[in-house]
C-alpha positions as CSV (number, residue, x, y, z in Angstrom):
1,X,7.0,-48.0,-19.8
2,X,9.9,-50.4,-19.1
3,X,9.3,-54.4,-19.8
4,X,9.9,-54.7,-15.8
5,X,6.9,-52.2,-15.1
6,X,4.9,-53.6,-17.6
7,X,4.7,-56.7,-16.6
8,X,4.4,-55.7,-13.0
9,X,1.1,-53.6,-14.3
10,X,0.1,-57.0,-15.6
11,X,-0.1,-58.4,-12.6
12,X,-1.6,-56.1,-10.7
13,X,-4.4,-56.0,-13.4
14,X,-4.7,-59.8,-13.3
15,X,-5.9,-59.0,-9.8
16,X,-8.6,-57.0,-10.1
17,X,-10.0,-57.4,-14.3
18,X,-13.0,-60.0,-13.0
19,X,-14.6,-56.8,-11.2
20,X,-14.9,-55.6,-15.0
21,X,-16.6,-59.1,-16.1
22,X,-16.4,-59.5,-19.8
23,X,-13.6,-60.0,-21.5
24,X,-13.6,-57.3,-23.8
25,X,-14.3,-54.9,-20.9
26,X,-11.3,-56.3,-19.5
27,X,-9.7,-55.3,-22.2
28,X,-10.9,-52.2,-22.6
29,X,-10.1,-51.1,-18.7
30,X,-6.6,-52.6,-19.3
31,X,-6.3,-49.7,-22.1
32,X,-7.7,-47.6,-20.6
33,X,-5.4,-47.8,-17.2
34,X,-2.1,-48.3,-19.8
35,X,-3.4,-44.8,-21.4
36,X,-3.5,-43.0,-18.4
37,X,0.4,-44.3,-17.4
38,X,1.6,-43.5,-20.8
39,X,3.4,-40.5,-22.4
40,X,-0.1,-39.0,-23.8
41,X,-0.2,-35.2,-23.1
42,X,-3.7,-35.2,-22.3
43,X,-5.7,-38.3,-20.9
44,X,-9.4,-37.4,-22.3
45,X,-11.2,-39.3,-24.8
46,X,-9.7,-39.0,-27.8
47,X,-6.4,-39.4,-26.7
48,X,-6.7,-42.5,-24.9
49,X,-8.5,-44.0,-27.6
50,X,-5.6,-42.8,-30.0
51,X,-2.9,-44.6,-27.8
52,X,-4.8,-47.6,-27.7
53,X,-5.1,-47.5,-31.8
54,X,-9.0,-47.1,-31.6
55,X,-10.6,-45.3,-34.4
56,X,-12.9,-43.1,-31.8
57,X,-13.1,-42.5,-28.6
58,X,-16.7,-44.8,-27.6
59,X,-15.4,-48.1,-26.6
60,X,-13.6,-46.4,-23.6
61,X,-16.3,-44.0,-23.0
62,X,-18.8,-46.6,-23.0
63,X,-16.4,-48.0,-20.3
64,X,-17.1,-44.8,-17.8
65,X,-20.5,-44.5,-18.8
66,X,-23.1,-47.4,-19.6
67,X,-20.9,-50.6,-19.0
68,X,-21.6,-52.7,-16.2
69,X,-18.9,-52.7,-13.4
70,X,-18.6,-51.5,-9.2
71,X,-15.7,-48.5,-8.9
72,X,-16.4,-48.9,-5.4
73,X,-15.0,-52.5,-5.8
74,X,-11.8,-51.6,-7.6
75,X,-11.0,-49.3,-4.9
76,X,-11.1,-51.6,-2.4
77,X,-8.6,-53.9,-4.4
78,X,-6.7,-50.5,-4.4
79,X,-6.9,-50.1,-0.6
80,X,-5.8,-54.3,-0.6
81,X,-3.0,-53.2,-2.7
82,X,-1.6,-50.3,-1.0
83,X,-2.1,-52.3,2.4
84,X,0.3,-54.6,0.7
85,X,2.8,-52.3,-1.1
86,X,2.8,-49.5,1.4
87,X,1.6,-50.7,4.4
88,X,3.2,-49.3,7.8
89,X,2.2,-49.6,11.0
90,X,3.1,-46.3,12.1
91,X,1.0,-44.9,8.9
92,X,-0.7,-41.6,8.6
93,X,-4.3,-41.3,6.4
94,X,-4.2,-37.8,5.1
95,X,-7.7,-36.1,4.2
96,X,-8.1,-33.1,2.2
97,X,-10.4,-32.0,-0.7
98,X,-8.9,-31.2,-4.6
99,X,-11.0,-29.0,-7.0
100,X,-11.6,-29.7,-10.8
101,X,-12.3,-26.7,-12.7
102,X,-15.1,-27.0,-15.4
103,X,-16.9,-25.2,-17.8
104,X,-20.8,-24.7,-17.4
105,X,-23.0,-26.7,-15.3
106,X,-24.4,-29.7,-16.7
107,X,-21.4,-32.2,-14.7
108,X,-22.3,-33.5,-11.3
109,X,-21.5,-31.3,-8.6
110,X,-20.6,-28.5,-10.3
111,X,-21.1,-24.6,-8.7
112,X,-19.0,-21.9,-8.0
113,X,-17.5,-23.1,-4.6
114,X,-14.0,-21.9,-2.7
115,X,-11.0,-24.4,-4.7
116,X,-8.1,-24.3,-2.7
117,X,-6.5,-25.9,-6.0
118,X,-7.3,-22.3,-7.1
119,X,-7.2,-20.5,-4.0
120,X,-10.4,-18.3,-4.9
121,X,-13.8,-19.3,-5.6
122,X,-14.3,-20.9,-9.5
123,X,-16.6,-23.4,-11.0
124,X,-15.3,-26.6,-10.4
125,X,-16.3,-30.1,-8.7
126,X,-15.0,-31.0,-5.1
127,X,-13.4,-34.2,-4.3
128,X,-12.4,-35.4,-0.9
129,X,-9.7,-37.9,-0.4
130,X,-8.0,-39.8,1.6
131,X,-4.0,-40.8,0.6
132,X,-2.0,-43.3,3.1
133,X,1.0,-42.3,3.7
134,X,3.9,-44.0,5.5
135,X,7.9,-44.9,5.5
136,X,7.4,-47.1,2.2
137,X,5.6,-44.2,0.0
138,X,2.4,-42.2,-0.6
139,X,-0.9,-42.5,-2.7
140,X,-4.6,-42.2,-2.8
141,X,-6.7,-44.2,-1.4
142,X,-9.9,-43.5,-1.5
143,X,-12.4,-40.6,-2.8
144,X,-16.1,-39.2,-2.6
145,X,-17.6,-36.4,-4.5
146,X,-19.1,-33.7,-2.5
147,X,-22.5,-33.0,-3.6
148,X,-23.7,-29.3,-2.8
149,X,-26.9,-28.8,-1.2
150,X,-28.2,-27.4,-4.4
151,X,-27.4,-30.3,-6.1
152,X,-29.0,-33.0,-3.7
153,X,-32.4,-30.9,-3.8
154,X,-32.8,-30.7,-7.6
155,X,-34.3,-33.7,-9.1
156,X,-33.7,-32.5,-12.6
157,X,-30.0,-32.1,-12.3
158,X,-29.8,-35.6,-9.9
159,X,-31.5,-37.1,-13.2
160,X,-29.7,-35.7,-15.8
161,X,-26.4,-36.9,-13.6
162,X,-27.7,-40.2,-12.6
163,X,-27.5,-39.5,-8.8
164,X,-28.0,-42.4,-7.1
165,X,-31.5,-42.1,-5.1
166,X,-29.5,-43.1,-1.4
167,X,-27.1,-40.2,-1.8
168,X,-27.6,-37.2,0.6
169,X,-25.7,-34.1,1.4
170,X,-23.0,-34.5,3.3
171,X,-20.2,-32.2,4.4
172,X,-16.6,-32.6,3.7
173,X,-16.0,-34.2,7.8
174,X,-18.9,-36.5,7.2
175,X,-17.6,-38.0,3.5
176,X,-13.7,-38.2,5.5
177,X,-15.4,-40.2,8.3
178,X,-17.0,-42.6,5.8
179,X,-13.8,-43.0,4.2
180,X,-11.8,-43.4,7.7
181,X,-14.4,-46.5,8.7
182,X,-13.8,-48.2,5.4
183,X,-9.9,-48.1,6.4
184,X,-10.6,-49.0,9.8
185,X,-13.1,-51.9,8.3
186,X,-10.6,-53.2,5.5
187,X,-7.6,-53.1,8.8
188,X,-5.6,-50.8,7.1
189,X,-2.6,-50.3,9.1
190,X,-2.2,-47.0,10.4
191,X,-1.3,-45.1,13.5
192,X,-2.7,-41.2,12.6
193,X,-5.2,-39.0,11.1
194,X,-4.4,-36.0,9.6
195,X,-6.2,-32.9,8.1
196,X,-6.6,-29.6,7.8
197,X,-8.7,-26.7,9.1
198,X,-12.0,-28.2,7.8
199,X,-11.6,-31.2,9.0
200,X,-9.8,-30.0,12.4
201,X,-12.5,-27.4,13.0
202,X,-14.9,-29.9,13.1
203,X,-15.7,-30.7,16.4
204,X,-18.3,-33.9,15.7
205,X,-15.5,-35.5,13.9
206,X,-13.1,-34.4,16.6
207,X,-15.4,-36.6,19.2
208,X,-15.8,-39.6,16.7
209,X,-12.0,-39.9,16.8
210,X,-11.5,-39.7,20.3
211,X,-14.7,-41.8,21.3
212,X,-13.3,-44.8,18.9
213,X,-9.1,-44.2,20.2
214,X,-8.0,-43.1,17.0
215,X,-5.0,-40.7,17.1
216,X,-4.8,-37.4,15.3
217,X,-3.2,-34.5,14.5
218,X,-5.3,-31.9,12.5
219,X,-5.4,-28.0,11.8
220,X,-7.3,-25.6,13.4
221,X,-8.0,-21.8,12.7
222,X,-7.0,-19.1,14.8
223,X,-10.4,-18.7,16.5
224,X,-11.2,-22.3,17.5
225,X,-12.4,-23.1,20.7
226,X,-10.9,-25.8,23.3
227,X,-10.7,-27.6,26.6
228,X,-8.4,-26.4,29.0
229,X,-7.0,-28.3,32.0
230,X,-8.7,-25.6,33.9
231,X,-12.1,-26.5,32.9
232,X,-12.5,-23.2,30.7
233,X,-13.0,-23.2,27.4
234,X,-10.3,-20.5,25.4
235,X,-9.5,-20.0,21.6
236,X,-6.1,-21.4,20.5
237,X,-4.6,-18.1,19.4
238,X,-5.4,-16.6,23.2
239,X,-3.6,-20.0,24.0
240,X,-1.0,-19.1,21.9
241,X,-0.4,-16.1,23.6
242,X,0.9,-17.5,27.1
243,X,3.8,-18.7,25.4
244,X,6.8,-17.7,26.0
245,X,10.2,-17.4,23.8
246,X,11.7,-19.9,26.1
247,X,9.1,-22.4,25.2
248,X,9.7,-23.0,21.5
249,X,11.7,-26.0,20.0
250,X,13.3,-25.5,16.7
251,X,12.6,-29.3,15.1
252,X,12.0,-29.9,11.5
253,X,8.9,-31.2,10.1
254,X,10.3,-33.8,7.7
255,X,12.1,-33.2,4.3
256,X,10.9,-30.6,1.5
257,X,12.1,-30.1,-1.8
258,X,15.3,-28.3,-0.4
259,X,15.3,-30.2,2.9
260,X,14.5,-30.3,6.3
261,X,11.7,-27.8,6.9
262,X,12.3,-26.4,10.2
263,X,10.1,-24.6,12.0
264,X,9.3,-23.6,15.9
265,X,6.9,-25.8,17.7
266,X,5.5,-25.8,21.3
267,X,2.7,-27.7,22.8
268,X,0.0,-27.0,25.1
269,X,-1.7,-29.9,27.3
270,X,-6.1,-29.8,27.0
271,X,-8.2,-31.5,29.0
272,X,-7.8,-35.0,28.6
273,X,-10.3,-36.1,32.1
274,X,-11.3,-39.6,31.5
275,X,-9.9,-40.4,28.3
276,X,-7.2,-43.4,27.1
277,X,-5.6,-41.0,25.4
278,X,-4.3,-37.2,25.5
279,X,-5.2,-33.9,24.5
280,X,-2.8,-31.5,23.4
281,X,-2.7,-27.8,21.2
282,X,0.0,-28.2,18.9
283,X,1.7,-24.5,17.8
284,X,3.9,-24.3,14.7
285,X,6.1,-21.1,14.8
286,X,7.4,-19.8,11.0
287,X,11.3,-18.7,11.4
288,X,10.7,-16.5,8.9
289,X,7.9,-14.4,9.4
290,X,7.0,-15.6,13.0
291,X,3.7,-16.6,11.1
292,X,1.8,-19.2,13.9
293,X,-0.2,-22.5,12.5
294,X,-2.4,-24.5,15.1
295,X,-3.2,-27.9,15.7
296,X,-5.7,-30.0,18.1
297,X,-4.2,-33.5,18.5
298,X,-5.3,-36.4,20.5
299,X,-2.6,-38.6,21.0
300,X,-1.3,-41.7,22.8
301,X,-0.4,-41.3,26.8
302,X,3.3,-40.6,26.6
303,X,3.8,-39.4,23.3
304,X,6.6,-37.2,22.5
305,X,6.6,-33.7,20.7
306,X,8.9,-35.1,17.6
307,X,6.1,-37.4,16.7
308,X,3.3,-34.9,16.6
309,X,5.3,-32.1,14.6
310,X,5.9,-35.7,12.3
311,X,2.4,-36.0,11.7
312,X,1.7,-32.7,11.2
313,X,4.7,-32.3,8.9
314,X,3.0,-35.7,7.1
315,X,-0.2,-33.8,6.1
316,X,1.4,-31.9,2.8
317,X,2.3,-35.5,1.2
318,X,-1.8,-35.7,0.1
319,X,-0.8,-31.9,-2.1
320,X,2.1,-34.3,-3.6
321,X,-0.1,-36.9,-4.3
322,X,-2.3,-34.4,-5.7
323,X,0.2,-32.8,-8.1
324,X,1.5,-36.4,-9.2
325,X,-2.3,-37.8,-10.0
326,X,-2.7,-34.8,-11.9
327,X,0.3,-34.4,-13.6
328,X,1.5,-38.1,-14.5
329,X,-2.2,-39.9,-14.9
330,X,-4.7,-37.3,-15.8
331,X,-6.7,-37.3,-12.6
332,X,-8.2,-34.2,-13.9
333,X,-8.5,-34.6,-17.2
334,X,-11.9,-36.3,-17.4
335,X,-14.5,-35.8,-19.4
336,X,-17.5,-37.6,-17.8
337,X,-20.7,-35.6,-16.5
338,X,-22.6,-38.2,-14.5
339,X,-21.7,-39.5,-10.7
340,X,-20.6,-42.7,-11.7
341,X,-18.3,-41.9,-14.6
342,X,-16.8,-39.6,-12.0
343,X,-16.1,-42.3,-9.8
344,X,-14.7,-45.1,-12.9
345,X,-12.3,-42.4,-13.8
346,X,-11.0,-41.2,-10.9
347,X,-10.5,-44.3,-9.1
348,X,-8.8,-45.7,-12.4
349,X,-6.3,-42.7,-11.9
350,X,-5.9,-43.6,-8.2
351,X,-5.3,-46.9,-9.2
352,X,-2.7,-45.7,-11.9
353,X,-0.9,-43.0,-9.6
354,X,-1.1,-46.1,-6.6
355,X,1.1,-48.3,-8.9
356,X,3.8,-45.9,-10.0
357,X,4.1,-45.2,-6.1
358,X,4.7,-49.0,-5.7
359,X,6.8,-49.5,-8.4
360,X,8.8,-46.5,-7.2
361,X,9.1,-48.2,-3.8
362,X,10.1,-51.3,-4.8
363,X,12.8,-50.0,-6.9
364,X,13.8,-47.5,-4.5
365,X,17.4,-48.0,-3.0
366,X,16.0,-46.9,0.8
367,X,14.0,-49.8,1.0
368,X,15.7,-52.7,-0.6
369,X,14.7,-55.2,1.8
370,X,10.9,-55.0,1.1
371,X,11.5,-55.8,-2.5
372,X,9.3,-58.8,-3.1
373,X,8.4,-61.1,-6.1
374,X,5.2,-59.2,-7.8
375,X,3.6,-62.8,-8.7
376,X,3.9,-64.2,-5.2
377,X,2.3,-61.3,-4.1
378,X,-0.9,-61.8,-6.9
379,X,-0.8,-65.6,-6.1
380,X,-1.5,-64.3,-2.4
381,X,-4.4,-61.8,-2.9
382,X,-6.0,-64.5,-5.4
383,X,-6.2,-67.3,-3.2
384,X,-7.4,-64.6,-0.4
385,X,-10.1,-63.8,-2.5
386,X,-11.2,-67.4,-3.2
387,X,-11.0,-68.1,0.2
388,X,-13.6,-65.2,1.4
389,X,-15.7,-66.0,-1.3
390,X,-17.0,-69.4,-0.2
């Protein structure tokens, strides 16, 4: 890590080490964050403690496990810092779940459960999250476990995994509402939702949007149901099917890793009776295989089809943010068993990935207007925070 980057990490730790408390605590989050940025091939353990010159590993375990501190509170100062690095009014928040493969079933959460990380069904732990994505960059923002029904009605296992007592099942569109009202709480600025089919196919999550006039664009499957402006309901793929070859537009859905990904798109209007905003089927149209994606969006009177295929085409940044937590600051490579040593690492690695996504920004020769000095900006958020506390 360059002198620059370092020192920008500095600051951004100056921020949030009182949520740690003690000063060796500090300390030890501080190496613990600098391990998971740093060259180490695997960030578990051993290997952080050998990077930060520690004999064993227990200081920084002791740090996921027993020592006093509120994850929860340093991923609001994460969601404070993205809001500040990355912040766009036109943003999109991006839900999806990752899996983490494990090995037997003694860490919380663990079954055998459908990973699209490994397209098939494996033992592994679900998380859901939520990355913010915008014209400044991309990152994770916030997370929650999913916790199987199995899990939430064995009291042995919630024991052995310290649990806490409060925590109920919840499915995967209930955890991504909580984590859309804490954006909406903290004002995150954003314009979109987006998702895919499990979130899309989820009607009561469908009618929370709408009923609080937030915007999305989310996937469907083939065989969902909607409103038409005929008062009927129909699934979108017999939808589909009234199109015609005159109807499609050939647009692209934003750059890929070889450019412009272009693909047909047409949309259908839904029954929008009563409502501020509108209600449209969105169809996506391969050009190679003729392959057809859907979308239900609810949208702002008067919006245009390039925006909505932008949204949609904005859903695949969480899969980079994904591969880039995984690959550059070991949001994976945990080796923690109970719920809250879940939580302390993986919002760490948010944390981690968050700042190389600022730091990449800021550099970035797109952008060089929104360069700003990295102390001003940690003056700011400290005098904020003095302010609300009294």
């Amino acid at each position: 890590m360059s002198e620059g980057w370092l020192g920008e990490l500095e600051c951004l730790f100056s921020y949030i080490s009182p949520r740690f408390g003690r000063i060796e605590r500090q300390r030890h989050a501080w190496e613990y964050l600098l391990g998971l940025l740093s060259s180490v091939e695997r960030k578990n353990g051993w290997q952080l403690a050998e990077a930060a010159e520690h004999t064993t590993p227990y200081s920084l375990q002791h740090l996921l496990d027993r020592a006093p501190w509120d994850a929860d509170a340093v991923r609001d100062d994460l969601t404070e810092y993205l809001i500040e690095e990355l912040g766009d009014p036109n943003g999109v928040l991006v839900i999806d779940e990752t899996g983490f493969l494990k090995k037997g079933e003694h860490s919380v959460g663990v079954q055998r459960q459908y990973s699209g990380t490994a397209g098939r069904i494996e033992n592994c732990q679900i998380g859901v999250f939520m990355a913010y994505a915008g014209q400044h960059g991309r990152a994770l923002m916030d997370r929650e476990l999913y916790l199987p029904r199995e899990w939430t009605a064995d009291m042995d296992r919630r024991q052995a995994t310290k649990i806490p007592q409060h925590v109920e099942f919840q499915t995967k569109p209930q955890l991504a509402q909580q984590m859309i009202e804490r954006a909406v709480k903290a004002k995150v600025p954003f314009a979109w939702i987006a998702g895919d089919e499990v979130y899309g196919d989820n009607r009561r999550l469908r009618v929370w949007l709408e009923q609080n006039d937030l915007h999305y664009v989310l996937a469907v499957r083939s065989n969902g149901h909607v409103w038409t402006e005929r008062l009927r309901q129909e699934t979108v793929e017999h939808l589909g099917n009234t199109v015609t070859d005159q109807d499609w537009q050939t647009l692209s859905a934003g750059d890929g890793a070889k450019g412009p990904r272009w693909y047909d798109w047409v949309r259908i209007p839904l029954l929008s009776w009563q409502m501020p905003g509108e209600r449209w089927l969105l169809l996506r149209r391969s050009r190679a295989d003729k392959k057809l994606a859907y979308y239900v969006c609810y949208v702002p009177a008067g919006t245009d089809l390039q925006t909505m295929v932008r949204v949609a085409g904005m859903r695949w940044m969480v899969e980079e943010c994904f591969e880039a937590a995984k690959g550059e600051v070991g949001l994976d490579q945990y080796e923690v068993r109970s719920w809250h040593g879940w939580y302390r690492h993986i919002t760490l690695a948010m944390l981690a990935h968050a700042f190389l996504a600022a730091v990449c920004t800021s550099s970035s020769e797109i952008d060089p207007f929104k360069k700003k000095a990295v102390q001003g900006r940690m003056k700011k958020w400290k005098q904020q925070r003095v302010r609300t506390s009294h």
